[in-house]
N, C-alpha and C positions, 0 to 999 in steps of 0.2 A: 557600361557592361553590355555588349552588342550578346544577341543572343540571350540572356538571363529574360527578359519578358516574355518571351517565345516558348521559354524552358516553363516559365510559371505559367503563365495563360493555358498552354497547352496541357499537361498532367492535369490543373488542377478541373479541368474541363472534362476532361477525359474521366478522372477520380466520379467526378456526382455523375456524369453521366452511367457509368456502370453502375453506380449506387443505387440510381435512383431506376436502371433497367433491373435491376436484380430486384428491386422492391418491386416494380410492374409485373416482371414474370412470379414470384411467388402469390402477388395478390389473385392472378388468375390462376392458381392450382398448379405452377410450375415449381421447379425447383430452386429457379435465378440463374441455371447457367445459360441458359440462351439471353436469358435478359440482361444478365454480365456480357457477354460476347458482342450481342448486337447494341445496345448499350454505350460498350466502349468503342464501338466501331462509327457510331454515329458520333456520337462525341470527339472521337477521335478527329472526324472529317469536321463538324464546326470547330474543334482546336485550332487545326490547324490553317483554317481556311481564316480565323480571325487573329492567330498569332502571327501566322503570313503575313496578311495587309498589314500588321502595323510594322514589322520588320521587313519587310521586301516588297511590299506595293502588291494593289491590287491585281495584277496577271502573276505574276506566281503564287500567289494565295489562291487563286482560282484553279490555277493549274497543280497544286499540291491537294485541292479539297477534289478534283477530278480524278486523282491517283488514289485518294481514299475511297471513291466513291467505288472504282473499278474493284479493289478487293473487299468492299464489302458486297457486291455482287455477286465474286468467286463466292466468300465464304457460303451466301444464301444458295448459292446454286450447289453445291460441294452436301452442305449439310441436307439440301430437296431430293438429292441422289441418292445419298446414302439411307436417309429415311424410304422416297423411295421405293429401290431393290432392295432393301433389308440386307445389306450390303453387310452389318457388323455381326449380324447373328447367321449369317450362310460363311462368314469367318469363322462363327465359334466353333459351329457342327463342323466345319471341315478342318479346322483343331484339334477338336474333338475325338476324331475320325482317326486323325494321325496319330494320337495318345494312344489311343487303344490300343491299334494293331503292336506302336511298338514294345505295349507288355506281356 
């Protein structure tokens, strides 16, 4: 069954790693959503960078854990932004803003 190793390795890699990121950000006073997030993003990139090698050899495992690598950089830079210019609360007051006037 070409594929089924790749399909379990990876989820179930993916699964603890968010687990057990969600358990690291609570332990330090978070809520576990960043530790879910970045978590399953790192997990994500050993899934697949280990379900690769044994289903497609070692260069496209490497080149599929560099593809991971790259959007968990987005996401860090995405959510550094947003924190930040307080990007989601100058949304709300200018939401806010537009409520009003139209009642």
């Amino acid at each position: 069954m070409k594929g089924f190793y790749f399909g379990f390795i990876d989820n179930f890699i993916v699964a603890i790693s968010a687990i057990l990121g969600i358990q690291i950000d609570k332990y330090f006073a978070g809520y576990g959503v960043n530790g879910a997030l970045y978590g399953a993003l790192l997990g994500h990139t050993i899934s697949d960078i280990t379900a690769g090698y044994f289903e497609f050899g070692l260069d496209i495992a490497l080149n599929m854990g560099l593809g991971c690598l790259v959007v968990f950089l987005m996401v860090y830079f995405y959510n550094w932004f947003i924190d930040e210019y307080d990007i989601l609360e100058k949304y709300k007051l200018l939401k806010n803003k537009k409520m009003n006037k139209s009642d």
